[in-house]
HTML snippet that shows the backbone in 3Dmol.js (N, CA, C, O; Angstrom):
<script src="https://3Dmol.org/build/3Dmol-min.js"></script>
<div id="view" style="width:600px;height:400px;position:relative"></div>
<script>
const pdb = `
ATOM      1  N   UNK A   1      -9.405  -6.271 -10.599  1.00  0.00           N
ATOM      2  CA  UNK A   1      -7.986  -5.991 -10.705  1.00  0.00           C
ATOM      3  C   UNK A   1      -7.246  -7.327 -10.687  1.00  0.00           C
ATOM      4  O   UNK A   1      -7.040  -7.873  -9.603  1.00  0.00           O
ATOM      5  N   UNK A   2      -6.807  -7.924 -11.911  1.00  0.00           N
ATOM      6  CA  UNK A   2      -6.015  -8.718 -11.860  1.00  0.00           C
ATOM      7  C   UNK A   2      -4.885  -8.556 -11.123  1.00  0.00           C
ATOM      8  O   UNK A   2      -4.162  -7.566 -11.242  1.00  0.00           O
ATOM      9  N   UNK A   3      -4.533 -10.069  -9.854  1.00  0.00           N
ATOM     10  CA  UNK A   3      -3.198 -10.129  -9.440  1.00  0.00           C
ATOM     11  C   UNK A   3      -1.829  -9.417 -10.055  1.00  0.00           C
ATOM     12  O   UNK A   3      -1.419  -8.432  -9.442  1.00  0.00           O
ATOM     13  N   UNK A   4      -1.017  -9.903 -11.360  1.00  0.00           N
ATOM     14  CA  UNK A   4      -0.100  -9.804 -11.882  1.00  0.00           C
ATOM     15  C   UNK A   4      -0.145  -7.924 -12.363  1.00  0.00           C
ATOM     16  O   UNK A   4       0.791  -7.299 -12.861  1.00  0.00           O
ATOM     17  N   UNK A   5      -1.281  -7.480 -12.077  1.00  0.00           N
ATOM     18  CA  UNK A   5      -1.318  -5.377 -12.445  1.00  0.00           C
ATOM     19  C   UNK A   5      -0.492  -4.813 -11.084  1.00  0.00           C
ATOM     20  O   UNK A   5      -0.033  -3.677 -10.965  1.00  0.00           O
ATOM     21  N   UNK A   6      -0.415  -5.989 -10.007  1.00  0.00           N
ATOM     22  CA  UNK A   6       0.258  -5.239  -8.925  1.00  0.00           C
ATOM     23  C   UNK A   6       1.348  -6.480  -7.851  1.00  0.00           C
ATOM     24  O   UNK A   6       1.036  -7.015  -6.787  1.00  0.00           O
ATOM     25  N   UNK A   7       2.277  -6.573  -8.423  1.00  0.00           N
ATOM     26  CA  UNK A   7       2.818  -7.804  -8.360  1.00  0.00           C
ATOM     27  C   UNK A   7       3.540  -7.541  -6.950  1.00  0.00           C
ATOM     28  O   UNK A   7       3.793  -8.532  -6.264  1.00  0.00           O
ATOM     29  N   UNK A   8       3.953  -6.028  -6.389  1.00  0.00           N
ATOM     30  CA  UNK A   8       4.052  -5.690  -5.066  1.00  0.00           C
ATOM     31  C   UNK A   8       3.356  -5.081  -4.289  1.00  0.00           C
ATOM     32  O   UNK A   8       2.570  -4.327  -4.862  1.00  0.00           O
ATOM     33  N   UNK A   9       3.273  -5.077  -2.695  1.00  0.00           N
ATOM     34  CA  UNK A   9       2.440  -4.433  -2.492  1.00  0.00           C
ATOM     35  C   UNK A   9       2.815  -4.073  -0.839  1.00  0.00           C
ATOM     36  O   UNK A   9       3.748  -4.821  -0.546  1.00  0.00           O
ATOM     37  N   UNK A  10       2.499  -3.338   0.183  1.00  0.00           N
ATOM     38  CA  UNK A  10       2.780  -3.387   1.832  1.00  0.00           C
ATOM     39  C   UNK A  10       1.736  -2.700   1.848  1.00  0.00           C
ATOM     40  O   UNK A  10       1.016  -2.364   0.907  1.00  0.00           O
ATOM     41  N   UNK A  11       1.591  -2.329   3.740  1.00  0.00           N
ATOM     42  CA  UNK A  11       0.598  -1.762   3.982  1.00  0.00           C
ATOM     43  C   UNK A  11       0.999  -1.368   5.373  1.00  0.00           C
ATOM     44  O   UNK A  11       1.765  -2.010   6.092  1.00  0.00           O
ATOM     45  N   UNK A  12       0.330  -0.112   5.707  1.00  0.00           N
ATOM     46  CA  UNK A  12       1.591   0.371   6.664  1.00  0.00           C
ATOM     47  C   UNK A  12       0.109   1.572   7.608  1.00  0.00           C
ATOM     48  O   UNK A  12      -0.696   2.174   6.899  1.00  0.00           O
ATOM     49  N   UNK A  13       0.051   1.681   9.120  1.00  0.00           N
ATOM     50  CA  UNK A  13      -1.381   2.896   8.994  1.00  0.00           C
ATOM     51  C   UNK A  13      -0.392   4.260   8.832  1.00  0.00           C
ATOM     52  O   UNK A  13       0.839   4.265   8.871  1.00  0.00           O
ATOM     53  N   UNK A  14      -1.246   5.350   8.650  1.00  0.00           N
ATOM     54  CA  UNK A  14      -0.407   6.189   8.784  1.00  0.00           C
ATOM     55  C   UNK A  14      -1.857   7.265   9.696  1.00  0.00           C
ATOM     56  O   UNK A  14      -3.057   7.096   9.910  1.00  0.00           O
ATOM     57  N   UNK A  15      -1.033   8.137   9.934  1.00  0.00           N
ATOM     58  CA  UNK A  15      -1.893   8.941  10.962  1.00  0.00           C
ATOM     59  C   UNK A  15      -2.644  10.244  10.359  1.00  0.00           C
ATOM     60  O   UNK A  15      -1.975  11.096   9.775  1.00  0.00           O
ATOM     61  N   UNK A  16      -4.261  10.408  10.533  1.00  0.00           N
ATOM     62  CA  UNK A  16      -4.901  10.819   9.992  1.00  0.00           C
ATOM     63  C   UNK A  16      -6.238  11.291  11.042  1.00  0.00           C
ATOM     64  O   UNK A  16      -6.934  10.516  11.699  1.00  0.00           O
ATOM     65  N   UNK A  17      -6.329  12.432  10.993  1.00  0.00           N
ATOM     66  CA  UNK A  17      -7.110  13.313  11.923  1.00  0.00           C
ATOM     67  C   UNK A  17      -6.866  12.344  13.525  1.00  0.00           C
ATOM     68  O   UNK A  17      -7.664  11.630  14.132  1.00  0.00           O
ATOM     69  N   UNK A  18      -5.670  12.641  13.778  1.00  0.00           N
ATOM     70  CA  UNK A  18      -5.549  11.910  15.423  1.00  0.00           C
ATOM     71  C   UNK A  18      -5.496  10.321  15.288  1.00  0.00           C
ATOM     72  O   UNK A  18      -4.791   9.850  16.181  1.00  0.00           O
ATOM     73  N   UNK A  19      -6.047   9.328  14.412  1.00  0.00           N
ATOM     74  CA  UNK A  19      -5.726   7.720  14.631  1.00  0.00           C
ATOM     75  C   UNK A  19      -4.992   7.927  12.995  1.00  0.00           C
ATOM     76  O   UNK A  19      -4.647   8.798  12.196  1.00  0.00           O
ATOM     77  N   UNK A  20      -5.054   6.356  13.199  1.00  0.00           N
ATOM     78  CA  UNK A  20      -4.205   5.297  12.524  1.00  0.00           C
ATOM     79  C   UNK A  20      -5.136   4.965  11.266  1.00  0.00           C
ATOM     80  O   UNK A  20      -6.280   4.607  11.545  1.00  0.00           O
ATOM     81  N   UNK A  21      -4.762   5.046   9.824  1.00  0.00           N
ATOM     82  CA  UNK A  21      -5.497   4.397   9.008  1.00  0.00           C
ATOM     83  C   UNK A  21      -4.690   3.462   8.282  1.00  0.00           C
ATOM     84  O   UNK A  21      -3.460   3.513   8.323  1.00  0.00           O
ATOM     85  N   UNK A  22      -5.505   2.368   7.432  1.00  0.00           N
ATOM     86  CA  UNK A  22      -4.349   1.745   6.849  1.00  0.00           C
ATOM     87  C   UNK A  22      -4.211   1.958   5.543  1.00  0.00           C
ATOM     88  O   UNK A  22      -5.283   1.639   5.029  1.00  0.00           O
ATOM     89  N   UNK A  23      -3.260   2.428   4.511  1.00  0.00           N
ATOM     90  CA  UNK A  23      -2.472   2.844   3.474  1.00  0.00           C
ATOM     91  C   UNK A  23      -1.999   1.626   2.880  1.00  0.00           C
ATOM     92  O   UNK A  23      -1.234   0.885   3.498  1.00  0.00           O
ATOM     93  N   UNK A  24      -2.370   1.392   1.820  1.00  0.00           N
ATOM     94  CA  UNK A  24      -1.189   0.628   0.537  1.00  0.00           C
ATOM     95  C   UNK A  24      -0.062   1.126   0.526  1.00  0.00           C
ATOM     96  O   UNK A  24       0.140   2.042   1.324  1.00  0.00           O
ATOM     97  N   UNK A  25       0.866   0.760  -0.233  1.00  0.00           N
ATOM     98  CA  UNK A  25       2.073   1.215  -1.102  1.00  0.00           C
ATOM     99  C   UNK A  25       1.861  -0.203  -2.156  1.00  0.00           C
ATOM    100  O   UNK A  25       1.530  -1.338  -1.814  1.00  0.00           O
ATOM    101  N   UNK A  26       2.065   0.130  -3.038  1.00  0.00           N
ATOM    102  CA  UNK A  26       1.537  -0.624  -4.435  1.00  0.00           C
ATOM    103  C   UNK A  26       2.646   0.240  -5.620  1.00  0.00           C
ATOM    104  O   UNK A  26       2.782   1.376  -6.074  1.00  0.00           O
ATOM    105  N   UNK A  27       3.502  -1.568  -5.794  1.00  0.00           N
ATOM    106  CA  UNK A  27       4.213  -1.274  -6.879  1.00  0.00           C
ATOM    107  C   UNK A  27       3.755  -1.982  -8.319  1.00  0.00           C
ATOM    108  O   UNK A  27       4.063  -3.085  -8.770  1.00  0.00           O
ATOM    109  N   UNK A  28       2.883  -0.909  -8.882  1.00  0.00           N
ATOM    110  CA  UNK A  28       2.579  -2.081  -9.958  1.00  0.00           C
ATOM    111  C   UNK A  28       2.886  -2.134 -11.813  1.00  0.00           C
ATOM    112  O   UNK A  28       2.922  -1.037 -12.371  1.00  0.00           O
ATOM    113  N   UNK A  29       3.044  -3.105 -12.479  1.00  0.00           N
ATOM    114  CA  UNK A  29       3.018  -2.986 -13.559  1.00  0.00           C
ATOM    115  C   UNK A  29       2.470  -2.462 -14.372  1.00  0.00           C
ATOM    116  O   UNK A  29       3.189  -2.047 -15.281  1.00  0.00           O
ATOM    117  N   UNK A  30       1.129  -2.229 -14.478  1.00  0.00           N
ATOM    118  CA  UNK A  30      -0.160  -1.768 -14.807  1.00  0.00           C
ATOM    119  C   UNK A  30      -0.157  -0.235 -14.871  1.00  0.00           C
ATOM    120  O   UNK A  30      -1.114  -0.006 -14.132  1.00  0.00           O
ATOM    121  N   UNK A  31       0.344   1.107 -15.315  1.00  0.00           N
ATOM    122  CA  UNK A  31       0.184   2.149 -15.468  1.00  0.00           C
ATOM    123  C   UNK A  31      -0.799   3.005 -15.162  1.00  0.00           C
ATOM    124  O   UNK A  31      -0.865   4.064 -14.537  1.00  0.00           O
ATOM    125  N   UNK A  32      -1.990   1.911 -16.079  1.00  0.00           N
ATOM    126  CA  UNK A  32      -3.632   2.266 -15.600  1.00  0.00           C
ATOM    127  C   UNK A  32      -4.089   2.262 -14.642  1.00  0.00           C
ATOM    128  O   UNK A  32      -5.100   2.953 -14.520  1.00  0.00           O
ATOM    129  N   UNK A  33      -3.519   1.373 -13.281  1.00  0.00           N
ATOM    130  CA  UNK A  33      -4.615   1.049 -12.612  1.00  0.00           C
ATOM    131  C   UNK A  33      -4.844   2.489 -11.520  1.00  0.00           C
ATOM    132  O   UNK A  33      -4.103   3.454 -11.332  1.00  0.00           O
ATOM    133  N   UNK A  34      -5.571   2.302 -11.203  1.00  0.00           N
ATOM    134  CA  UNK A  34      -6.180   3.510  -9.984  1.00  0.00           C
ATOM    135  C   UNK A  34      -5.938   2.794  -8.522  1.00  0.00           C
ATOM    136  O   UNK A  34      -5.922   1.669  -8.024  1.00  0.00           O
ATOM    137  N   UNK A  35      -5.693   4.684  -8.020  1.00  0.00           N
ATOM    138  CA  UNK A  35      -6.427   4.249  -6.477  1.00  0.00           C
ATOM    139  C   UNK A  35      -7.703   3.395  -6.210  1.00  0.00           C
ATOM    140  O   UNK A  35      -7.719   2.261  -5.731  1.00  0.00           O
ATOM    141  N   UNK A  36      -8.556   3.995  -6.528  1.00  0.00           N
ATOM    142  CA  UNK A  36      -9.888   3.657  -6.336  1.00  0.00           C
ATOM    143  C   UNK A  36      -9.936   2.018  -6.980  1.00  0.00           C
ATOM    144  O   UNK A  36     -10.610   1.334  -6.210  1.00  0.00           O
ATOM    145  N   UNK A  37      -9.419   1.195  -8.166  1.00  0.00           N
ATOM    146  CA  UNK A  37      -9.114  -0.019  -8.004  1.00  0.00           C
ATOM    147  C   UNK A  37      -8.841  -0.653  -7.259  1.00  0.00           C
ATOM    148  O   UNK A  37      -9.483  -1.680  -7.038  1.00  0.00           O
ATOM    149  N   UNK A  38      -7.867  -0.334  -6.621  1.00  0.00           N
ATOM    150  CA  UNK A  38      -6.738  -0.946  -5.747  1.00  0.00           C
ATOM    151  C   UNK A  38      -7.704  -0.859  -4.176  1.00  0.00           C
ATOM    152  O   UNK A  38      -7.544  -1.738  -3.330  1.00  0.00           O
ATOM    153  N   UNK A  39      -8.491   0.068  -3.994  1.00  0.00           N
ATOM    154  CA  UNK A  39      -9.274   0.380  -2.483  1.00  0.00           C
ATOM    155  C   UNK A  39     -10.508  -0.729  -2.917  1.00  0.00           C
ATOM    156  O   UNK A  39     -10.706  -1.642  -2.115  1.00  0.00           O
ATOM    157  N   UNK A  40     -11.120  -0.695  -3.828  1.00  0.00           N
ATOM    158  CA  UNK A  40     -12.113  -1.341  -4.368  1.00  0.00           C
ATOM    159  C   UNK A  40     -12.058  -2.489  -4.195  1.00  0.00           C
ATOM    160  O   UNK A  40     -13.025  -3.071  -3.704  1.00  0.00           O
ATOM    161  N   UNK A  41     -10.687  -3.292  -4.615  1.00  0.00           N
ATOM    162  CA  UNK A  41     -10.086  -5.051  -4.709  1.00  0.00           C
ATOM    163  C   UNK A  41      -9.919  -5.590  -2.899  1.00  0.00           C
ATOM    164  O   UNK A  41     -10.221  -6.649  -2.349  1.00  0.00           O
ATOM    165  N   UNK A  42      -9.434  -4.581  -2.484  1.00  0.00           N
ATOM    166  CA  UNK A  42      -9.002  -4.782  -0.789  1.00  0.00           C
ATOM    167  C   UNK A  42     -10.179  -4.878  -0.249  1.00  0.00           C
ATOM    168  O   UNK A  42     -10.419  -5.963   0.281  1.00  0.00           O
ATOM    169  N   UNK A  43     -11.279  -3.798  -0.208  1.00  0.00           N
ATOM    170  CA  UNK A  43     -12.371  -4.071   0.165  1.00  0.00           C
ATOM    171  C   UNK A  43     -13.071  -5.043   0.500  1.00  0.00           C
ATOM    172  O   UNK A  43     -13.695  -5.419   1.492  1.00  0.00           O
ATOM    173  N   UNK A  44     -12.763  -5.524  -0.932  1.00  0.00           N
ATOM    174  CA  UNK A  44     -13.771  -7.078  -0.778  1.00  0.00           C
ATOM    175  C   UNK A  44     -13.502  -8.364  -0.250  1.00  0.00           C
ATOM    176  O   UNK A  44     -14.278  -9.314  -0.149  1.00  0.00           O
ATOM    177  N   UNK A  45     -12.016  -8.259   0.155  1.00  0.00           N
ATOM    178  CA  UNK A  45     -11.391  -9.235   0.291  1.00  0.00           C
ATOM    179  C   UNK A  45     -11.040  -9.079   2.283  1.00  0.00           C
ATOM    180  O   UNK A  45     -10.811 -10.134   2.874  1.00  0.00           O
ATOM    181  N   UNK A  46     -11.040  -8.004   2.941  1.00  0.00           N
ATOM    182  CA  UNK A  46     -10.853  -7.742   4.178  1.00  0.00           C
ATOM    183  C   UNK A  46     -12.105  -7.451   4.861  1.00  0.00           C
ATOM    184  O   UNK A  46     -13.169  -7.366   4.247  1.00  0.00           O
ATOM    185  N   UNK A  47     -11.979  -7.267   6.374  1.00  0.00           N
ATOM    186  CA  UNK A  47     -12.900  -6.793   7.409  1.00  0.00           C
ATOM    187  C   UNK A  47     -13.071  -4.985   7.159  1.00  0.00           C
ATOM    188  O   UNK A  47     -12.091  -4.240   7.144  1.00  0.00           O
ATOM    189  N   UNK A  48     -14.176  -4.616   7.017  1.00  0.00           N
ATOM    190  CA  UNK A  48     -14.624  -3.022   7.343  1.00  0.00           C
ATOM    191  C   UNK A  48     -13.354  -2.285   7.986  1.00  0.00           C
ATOM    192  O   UNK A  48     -12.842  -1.332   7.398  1.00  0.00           O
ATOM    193  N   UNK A  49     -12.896  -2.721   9.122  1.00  0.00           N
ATOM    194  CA  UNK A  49     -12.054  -2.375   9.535  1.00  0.00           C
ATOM    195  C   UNK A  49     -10.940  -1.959   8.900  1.00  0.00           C
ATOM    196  O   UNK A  49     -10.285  -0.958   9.191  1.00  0.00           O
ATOM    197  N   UNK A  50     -10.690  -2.853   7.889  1.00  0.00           N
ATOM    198  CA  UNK A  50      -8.925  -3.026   7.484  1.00  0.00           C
ATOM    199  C   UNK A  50      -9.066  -2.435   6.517  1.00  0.00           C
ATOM    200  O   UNK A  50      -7.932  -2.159   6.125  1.00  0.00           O
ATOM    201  N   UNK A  51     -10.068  -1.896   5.593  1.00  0.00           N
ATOM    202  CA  UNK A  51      -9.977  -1.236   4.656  1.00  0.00           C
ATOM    203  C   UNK A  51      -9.423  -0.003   4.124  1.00  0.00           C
ATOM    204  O   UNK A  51      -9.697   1.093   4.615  1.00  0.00           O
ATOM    205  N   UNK A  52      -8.546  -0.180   2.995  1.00  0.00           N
ATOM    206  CA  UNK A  52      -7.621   0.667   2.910  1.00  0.00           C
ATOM    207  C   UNK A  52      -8.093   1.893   2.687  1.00  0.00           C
ATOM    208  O   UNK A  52      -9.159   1.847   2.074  1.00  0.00           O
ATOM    209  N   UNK A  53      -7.522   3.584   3.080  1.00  0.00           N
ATOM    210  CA  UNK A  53      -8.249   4.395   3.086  1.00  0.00           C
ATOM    211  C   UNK A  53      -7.144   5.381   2.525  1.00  0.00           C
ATOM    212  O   UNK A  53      -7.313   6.600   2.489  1.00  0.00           O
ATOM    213  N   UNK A  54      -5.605   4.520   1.941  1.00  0.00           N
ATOM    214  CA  UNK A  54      -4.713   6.029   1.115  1.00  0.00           C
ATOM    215  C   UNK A  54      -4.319   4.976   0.037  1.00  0.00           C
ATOM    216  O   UNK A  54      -4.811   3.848   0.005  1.00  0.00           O
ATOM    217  N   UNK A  55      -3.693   5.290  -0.555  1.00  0.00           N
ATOM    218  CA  UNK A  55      -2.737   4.754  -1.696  1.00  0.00           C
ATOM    219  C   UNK A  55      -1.749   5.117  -2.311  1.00  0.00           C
ATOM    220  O   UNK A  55      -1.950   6.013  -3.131  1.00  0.00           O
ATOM    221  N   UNK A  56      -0.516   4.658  -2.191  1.00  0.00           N
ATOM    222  CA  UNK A  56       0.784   5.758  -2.751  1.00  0.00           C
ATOM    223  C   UNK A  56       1.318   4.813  -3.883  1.00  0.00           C
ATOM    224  O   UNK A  56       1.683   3.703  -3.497  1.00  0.00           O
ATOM    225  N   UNK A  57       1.418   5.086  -5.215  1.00  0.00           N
ATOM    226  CA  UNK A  57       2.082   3.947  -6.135  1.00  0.00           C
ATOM    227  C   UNK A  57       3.914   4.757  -5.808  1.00  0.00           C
ATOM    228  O   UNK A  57       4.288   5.876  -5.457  1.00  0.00           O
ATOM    229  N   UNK A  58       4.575   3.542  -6.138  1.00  0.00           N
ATOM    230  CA  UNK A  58       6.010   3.185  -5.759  1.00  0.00           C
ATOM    231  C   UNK A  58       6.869   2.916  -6.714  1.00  0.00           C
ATOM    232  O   UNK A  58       6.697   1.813  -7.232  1.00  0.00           O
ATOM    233  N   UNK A  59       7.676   3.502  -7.095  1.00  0.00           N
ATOM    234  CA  UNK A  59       8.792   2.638  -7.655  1.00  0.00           C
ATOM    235  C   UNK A  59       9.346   0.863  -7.843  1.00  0.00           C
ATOM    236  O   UNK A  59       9.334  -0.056  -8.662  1.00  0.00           O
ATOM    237  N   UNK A  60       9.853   1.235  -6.298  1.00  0.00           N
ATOM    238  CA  UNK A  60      10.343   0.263  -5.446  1.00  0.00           C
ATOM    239  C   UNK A  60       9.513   0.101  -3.712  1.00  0.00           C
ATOM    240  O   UNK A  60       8.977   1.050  -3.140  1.00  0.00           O
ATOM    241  N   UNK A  61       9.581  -0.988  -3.282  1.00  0.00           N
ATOM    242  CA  UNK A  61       9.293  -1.025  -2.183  1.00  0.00           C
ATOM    243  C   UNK A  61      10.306  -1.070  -1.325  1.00  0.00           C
ATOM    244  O   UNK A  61      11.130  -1.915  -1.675  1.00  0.00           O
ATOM    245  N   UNK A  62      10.716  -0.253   0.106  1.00  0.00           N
ATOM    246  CA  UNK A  62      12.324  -0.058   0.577  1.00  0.00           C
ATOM    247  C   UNK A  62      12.073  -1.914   1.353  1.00  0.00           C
ATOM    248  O   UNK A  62      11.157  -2.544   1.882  1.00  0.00           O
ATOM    249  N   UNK A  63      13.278  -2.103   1.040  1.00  0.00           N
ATOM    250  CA  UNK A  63      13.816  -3.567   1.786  1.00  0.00           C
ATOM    251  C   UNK A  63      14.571  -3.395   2.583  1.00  0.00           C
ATOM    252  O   UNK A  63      14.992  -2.240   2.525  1.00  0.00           O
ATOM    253  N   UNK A  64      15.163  -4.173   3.640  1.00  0.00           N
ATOM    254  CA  UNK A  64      16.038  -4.716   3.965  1.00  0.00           C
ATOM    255  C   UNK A  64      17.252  -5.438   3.431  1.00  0.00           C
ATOM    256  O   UNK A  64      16.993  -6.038   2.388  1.00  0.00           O
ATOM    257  N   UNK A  65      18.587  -5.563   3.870  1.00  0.00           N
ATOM    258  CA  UNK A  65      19.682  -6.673   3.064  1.00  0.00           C
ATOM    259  C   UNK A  65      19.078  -8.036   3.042  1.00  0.00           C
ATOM    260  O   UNK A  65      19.428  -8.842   2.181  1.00  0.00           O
ATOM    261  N   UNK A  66      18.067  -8.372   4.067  1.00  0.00           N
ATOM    262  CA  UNK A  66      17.635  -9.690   3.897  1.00  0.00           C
ATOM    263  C   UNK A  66      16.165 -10.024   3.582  1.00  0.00           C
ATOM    264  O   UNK A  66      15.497 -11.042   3.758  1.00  0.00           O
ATOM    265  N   UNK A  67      15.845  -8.604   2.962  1.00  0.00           N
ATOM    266  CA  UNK A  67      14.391  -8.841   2.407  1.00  0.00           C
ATOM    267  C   UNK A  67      13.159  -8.728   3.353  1.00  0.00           C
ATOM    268  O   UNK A  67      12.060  -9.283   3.343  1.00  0.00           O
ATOM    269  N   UNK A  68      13.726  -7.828   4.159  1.00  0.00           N
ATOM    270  CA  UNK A  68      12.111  -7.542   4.921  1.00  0.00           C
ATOM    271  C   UNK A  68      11.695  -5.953   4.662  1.00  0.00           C
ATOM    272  O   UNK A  68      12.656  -5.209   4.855  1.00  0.00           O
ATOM    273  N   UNK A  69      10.675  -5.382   4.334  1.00  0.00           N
ATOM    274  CA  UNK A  69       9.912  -4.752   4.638  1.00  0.00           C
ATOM    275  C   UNK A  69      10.226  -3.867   5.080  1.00  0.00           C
ATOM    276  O   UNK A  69      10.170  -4.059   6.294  1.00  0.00           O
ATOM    277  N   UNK A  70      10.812  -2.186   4.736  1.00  0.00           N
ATOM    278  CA  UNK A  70      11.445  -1.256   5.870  1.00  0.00           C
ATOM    279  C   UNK A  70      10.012  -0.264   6.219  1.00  0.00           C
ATOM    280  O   UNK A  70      10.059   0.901   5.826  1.00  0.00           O
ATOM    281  N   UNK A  71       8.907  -0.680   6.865  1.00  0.00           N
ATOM    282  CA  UNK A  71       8.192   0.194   7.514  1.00  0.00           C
ATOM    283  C   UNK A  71       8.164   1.272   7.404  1.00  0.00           C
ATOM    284  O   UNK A  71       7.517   1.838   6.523  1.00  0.00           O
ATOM    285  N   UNK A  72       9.154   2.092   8.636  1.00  0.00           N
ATOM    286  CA  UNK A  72       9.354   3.542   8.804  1.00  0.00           C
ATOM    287  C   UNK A  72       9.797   4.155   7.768  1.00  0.00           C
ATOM    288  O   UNK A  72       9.323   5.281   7.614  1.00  0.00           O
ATOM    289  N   UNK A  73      10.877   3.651   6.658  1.00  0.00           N
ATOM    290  CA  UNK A  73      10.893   4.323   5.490  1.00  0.00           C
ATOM    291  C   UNK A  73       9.520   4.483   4.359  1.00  0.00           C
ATOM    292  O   UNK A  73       9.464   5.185   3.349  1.00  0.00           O
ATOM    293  N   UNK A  74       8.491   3.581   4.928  1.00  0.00           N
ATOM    294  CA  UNK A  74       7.184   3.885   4.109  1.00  0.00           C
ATOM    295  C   UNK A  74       6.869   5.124   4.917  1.00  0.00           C
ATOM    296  O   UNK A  74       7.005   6.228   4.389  1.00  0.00           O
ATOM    297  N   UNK A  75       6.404   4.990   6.322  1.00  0.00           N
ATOM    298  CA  UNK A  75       5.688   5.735   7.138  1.00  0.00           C
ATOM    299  C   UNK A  75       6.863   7.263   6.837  1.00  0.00           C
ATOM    300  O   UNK A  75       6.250   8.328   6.765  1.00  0.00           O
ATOM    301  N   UNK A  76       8.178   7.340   6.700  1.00  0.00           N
ATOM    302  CA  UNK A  76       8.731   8.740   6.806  1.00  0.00           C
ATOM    303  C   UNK A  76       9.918   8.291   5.555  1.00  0.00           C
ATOM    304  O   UNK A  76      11.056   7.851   5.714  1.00  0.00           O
ATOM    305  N   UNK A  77       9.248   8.558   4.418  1.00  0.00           N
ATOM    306  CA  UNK A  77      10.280   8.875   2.608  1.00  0.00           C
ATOM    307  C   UNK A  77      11.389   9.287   3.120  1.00  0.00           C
ATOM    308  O   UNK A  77      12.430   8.693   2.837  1.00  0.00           O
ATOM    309  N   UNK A  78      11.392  10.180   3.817  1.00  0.00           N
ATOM    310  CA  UNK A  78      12.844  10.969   3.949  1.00  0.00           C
ATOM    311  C   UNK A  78      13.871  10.554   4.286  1.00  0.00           C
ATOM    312  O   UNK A  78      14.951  11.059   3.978  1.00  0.00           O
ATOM    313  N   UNK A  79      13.636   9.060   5.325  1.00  0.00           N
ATOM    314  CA  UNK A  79      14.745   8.461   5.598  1.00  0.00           C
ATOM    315  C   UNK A  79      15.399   7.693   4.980  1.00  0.00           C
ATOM    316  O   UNK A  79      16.443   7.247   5.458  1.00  0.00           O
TER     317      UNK A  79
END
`;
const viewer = $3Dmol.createViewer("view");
viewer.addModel(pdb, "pdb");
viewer.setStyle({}, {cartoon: {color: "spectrum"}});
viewer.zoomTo();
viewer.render();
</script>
């Protein structure tokens, strides 16, 4: 998976049979690309541990006015 197919990206756990897993959000250019890409590329590049285990493609990623990261609007859309 070329860099520039997913030029945004966060990562956020979300809760899954009782713990925490960790989830993408992936905004990408690339139409084609897959979940299973995107779990595949992380894989190789992180600890067993950190490996991503959801994937949600995005529009937009929610920001802040000064450009940070709004978390809980990943973890709960509704807000």
């Amino acid at each position: 998976m070329p860099a520039k197919a997913c030029p945004t990206g966060s990562s956020c756990g979300y809760e899954h049979s009782g713990r925490f897993d960790p989830k993408a959000f992936v905004v990408t250019a690339d139409p084609a690309l897959t979940a299973d890409e995107v779990m595949t590329f992380v894989a190789a590049q992180v600890a067993p541990y950190k490996k991503v285990r959801a994937v949600d493609f995005l529009a937009a990623i929610p920001k802040s006015p000064a450009g940070k990261i709004l978390r809980k609007n990943l973890r709960n859309p509704s807000n």
